[in-house]
C-alpha positions as CSV (number, residue, x, y, z in Angstrom):
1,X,128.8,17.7,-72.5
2,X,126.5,19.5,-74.8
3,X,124.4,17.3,-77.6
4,X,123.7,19.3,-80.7
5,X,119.7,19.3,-81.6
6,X,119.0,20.1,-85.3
7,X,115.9,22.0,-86.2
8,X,115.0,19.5,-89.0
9,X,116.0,16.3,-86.4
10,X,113.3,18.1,-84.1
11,X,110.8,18.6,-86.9
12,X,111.3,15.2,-88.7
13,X,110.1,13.8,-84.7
14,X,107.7,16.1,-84.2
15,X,106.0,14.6,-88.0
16,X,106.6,10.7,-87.1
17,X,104.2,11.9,-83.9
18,X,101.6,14.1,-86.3
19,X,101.3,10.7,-88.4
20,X,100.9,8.4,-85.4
21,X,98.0,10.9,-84.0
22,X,96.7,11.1,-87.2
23,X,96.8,6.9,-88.1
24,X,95.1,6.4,-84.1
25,X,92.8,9.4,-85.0
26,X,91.2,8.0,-88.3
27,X,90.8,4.4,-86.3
28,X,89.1,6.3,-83.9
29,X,86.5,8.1,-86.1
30,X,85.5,5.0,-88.1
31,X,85.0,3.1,-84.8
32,X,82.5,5.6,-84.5
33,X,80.8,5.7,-87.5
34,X,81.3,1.8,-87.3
35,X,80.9,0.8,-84.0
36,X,83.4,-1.7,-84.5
37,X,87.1,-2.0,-83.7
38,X,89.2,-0.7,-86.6
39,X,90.7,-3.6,-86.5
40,X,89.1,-6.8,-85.1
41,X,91.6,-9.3,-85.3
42,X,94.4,-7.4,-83.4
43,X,91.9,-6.3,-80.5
44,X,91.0,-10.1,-80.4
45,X,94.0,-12.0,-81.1
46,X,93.8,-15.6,-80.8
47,X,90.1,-15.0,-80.1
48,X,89.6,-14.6,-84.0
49,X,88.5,-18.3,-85.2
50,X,86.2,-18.4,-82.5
51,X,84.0,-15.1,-83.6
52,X,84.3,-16.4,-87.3
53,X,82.6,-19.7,-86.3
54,X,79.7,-17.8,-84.1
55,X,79.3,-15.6,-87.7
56,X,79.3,-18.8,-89.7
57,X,76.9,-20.3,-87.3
58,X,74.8,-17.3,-88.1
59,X,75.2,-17.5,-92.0
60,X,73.7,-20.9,-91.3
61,X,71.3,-19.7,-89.2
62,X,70.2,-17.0,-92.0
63,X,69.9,-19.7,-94.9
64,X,68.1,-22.3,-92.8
65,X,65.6,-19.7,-91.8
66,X,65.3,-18.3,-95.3
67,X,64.6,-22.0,-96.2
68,X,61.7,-22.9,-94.3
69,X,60.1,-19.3,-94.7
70,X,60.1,-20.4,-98.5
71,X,58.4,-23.5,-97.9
72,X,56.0,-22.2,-95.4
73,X,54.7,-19.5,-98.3
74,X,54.7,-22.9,-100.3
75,X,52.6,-24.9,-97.4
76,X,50.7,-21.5,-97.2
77,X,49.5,-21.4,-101.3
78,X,48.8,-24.9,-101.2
79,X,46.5,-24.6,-98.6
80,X,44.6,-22.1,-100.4
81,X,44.5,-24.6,-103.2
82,X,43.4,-27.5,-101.3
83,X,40.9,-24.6,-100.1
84,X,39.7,-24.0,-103.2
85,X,39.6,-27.8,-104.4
86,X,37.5,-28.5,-101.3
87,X,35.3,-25.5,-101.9
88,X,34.5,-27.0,-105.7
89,X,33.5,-30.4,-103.9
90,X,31.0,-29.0,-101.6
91,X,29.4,-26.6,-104.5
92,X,29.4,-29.6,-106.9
93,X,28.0,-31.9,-103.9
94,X,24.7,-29.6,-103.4
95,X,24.0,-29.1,-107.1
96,X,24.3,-32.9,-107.8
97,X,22.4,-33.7,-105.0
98,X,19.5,-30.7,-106.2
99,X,20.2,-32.1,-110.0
100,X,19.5,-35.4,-108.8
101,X,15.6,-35.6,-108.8
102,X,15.8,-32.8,-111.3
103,X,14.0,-32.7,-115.6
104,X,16.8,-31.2,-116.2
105,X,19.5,-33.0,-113.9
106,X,21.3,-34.1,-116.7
107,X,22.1,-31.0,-118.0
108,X,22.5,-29.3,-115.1
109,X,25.3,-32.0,-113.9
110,X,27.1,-31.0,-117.4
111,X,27.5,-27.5,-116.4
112,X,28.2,-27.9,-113.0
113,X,31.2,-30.7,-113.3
114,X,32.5,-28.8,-116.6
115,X,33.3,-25.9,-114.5
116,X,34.5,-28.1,-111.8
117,X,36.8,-29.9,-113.7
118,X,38.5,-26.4,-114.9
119,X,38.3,-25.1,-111.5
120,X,39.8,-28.2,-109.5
121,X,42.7,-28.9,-112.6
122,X,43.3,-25.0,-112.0
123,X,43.9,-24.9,-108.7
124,X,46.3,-27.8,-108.7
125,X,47.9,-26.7,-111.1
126,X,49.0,-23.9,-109.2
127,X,52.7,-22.3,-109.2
128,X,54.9,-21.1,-106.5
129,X,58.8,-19.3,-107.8
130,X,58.3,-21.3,-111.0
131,X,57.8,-24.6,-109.7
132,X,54.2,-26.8,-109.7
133,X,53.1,-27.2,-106.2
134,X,51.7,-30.3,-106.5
135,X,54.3,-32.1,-108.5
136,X,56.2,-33.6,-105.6
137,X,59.6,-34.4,-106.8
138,X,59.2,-33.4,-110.1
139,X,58.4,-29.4,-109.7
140,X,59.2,-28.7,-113.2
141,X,56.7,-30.5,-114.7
142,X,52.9,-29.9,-114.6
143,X,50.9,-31.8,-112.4
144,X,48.2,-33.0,-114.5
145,X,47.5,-33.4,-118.3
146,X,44.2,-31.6,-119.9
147,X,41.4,-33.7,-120.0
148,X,39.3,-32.6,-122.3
149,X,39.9,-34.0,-126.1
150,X,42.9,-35.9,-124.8
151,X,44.5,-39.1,-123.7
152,X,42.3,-39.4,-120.6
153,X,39.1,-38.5,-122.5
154,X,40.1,-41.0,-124.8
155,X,40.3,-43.5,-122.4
156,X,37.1,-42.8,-121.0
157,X,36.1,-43.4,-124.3
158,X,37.7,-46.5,-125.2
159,X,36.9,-47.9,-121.9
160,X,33.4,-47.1,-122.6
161,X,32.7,-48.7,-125.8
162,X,34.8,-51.9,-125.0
163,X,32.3,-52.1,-121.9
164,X,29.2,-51.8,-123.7
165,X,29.9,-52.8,-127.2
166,X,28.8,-49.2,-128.5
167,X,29.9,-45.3,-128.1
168,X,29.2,-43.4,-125.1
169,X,27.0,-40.8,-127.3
170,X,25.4,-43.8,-129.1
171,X,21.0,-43.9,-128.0
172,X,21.6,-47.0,-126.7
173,X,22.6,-46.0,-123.9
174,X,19.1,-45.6,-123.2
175,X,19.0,-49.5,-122.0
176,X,22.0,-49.2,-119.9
177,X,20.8,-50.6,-116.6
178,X,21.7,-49.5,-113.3
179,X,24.1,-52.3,-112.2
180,X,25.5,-52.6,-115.7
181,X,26.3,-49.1,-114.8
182,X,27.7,-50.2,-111.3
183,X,29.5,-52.7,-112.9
184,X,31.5,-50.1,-116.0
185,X,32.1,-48.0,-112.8
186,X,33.6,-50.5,-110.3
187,X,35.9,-52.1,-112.9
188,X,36.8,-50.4,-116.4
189,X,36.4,-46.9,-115.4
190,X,38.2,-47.4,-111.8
191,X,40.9,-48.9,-113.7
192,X,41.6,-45.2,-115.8
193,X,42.6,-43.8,-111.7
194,X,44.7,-46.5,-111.3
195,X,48.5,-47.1,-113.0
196,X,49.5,-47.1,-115.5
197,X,46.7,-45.7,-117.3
198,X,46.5,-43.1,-114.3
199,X,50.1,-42.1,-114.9
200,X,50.1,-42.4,-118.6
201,X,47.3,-40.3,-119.2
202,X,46.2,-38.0,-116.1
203,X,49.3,-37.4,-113.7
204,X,53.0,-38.0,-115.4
205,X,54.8,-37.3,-112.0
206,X,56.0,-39.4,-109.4
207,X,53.9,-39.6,-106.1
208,X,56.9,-39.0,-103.8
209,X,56.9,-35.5,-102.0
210,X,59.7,-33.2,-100.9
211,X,60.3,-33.8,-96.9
212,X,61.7,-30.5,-95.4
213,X,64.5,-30.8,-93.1
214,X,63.4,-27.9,-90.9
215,X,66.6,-28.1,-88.0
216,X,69.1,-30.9,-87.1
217,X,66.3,-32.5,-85.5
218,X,63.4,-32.3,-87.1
219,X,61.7,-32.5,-90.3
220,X,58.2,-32.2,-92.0
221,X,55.9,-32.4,-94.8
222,X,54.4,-29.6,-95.6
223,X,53.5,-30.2,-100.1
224,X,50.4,-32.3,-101.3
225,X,50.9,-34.7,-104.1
226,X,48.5,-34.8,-107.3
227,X,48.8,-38.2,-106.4
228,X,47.1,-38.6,-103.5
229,X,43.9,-40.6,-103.5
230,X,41.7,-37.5,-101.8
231,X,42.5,-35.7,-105.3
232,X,42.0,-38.2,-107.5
233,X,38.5,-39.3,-106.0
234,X,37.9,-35.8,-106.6
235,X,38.2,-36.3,-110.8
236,X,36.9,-39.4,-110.8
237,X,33.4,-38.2,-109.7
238,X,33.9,-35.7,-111.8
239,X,34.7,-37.1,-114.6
240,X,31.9,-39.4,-113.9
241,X,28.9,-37.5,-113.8
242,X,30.1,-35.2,-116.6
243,X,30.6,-37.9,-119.1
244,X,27.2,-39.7,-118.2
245,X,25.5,-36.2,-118.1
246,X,26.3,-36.0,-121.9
247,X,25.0,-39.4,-122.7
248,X,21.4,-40.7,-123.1
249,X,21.4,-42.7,-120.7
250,X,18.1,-43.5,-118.4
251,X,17.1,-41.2,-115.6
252,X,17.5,-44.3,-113.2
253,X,20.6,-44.8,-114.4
254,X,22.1,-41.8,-113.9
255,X,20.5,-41.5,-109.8
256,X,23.0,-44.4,-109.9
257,X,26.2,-42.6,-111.1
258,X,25.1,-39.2,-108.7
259,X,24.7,-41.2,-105.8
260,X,27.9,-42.9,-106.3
261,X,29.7,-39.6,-107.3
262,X,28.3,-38.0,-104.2
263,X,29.7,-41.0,-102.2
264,X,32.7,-40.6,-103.7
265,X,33.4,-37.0,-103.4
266,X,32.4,-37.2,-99.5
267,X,35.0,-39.1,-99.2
268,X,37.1,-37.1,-100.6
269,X,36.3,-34.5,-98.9
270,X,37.4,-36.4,-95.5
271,X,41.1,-37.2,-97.3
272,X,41.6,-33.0,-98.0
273,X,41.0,-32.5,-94.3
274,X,43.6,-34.8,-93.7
275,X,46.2,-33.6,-96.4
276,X,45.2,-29.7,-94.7
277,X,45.8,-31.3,-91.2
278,X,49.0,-32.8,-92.3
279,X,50.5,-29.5,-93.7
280,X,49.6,-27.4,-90.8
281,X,51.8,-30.1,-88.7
282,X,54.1,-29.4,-90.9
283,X,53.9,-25.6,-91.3
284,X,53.9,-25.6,-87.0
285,X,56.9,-27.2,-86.8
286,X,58.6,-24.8,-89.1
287,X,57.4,-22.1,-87.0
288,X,58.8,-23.8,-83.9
289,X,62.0,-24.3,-85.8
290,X,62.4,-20.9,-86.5
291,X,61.6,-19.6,-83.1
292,X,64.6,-21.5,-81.7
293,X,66.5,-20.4,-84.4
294,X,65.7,-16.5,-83.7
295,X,66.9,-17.4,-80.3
296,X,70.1,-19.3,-81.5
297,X,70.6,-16.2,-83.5
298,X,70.1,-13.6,-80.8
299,X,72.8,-15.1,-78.3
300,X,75.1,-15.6,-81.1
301,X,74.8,-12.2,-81.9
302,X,74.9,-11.0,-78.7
303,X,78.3,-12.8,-78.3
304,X,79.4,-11.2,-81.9
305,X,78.7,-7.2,-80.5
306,X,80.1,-7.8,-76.7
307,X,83.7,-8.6,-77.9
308,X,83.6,-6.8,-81.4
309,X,81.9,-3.3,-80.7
310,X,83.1,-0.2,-79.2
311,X,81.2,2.1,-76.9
312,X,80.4,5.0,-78.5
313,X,81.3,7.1,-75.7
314,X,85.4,5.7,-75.5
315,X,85.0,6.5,-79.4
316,X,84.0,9.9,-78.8
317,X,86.5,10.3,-76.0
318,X,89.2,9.2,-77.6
319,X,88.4,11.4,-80.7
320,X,88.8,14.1,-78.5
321,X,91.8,13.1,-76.7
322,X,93.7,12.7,-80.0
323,X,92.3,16.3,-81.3
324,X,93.7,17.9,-79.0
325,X,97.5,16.1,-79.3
326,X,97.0,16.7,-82.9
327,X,96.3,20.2,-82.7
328,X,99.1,20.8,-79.7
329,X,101.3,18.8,-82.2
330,X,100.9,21.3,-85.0
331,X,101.3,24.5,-83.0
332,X,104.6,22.9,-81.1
333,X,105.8,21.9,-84.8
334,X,104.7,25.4,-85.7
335,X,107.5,27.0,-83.3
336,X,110.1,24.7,-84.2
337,X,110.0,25.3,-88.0
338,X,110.3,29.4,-86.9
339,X,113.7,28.8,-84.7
340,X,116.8,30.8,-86.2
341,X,120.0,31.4,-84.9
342,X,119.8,34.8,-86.2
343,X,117.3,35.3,-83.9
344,X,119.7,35.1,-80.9
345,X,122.5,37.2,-82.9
């Protein structure tokens, strides 16, 4: 029994293969460019929810990392702070203690804690991607209020007179003895470092800092707080010696307030460490944290490429496989579309 084969039934086959070729051929050269399956979820099949949840572990990964790299640069500039704030305190310490036995020690002391005071209120004042460092959880809001010709001066000031019964500029200041002196210090000017006044009028933030979850395990605390006592000891001598430097009192006196300033400020000094010391916990345990995570990451990847890439050299091969149908295709296709039957007449 003879079947009848039409040239355009032949043909119309020979096209449905061309596209085929072509569809498998254009999977295979973005594999290549790729390295990826054209289509990931029919080579892995009911293996897809399980590669979305390693990526989406990764994404994780990615924004926890992220997250403690910004706080590290934040642990890091607040060091440098603290740095600096501990840098002022030994400076001031030797000139007070050189000022001390000095003519001139009053004046001296003026200088030196004026620039102290801008120096220290600078550096904790300091900003990191628009937010106060040492604001704990209030970023947005400055750390400290000016001093100078302000509430806190003022205070000084009031203090001061209701102590004494006269103005801090006022000569006699002169007869101010050295435990009267002890006395102002130990009661009404402590008092301006402690709340409310210290809140109302130096520091309007809240003394709570940010604790960083770093992993699911482990967190740390890795800010500084204007609040801390370290820093405020700081201002107080400060403040201190700069106010008594600009009043007449005696020469006696005033040994009083620099020894107790120096006192003070050493102190202080010991507290910074500490604050430093606690940071760098903090900023090791991020470190650790991301270590693990970089190897969390790398397995996870390494899972992700195994059963999502294609070799490069398959790629290539099959590239050339399907050339070469292609190519046979459109020759054989060639021939068809030139059969006639008047070539056999």
């Amino acid at each position: 029994m003879l079947t009848r084969v039409s040239t355009s039934s032949l043909m119309g086959a020979m096209q449905g293969s061309i596209r085929t070729i072509q569809s498998r051929l254009s999977n295979a050269q973005l594999e290549l460019s790729s390295g990826r399956h054209a289509d990931v979820g029919l080579k892995l099949g009911s293996y897809v929810g399980r590669n979305l949840d390693w990526r989406s572990q990764i994404a994780r990964i990615d924004a926890s990392m992220q997250r403690n790299s910004r706080f590290n640069e934040q642990a890091r500039i607040t060091q440098a702070s603290i740095d600096n704030v501990k840098s002022t305190v030994d400076s001031l310490s030797q000139t007070l203690i050189g000022a001390r036995g000095a003519q001139n020690g009053k004046d001296l002391s003026r200088v030196a804690t004026d620039n102290a005071l801008g120096s220290v209120m600078d550096a904790l004042s300091v900003t990191y991607a628009g937010v106060f460092v040492f604001s704990g959880r209030n970023p947005d809001i400055p750390p400290l209020n000016q001093y100078l010709g302000q509430g806190a001066q003022q205070a000084y000031d009031d203090a001061f007179q209701a102590t004494f019964g006269f103005a801090k500029t006022d000569p006699q200041a002169e007869f101010i003895t050295e435990q009267e002196m002890t006395d102002f210090i130990n009661g009404a000017f402590d008092d301006l470092f402690a709340d409310p006044n210290w809140s109302d009028n130096w520091a309007p933030v809240t003394e709570n800092n940010i604790t960083l979850r770093v992993d699911a395990n482990t967190t740390a605390d890795v800010s500084a707080n204007i609040n801390e006592t370290p820093f405020k000891e700081v201002l107080k001598a400060i403040t201190l010696v700069y106010e008594t430097a600009g009043s007449p009192i005696n020469q006696k006196t005033f040994q009083t307030v620099i020894d107790r300033s120096l006192s003070v400020l050493a102190t202080a000094a010991q507290g910074i460490g500490d604050i430093q010391s606690r940071i760098g916990f903090g900023q090791q345990a991020i470190e650790r944290s991301n270590q693990r995570f970089l190897t969390q990451r790398g397995l996870l990847e390494g899972a992700v490429t195994d059963t999502e890439t294609v070799s490069e050299y398959d790629a290539s091969t099959r590239i050339n496989v399907l050339t070469a149908q292609l190519e046979a295709s459109y020759t054989v296709t060639g021939r068809i579309s030139r059969l006639s039957l008047l070539n056999y007449i």
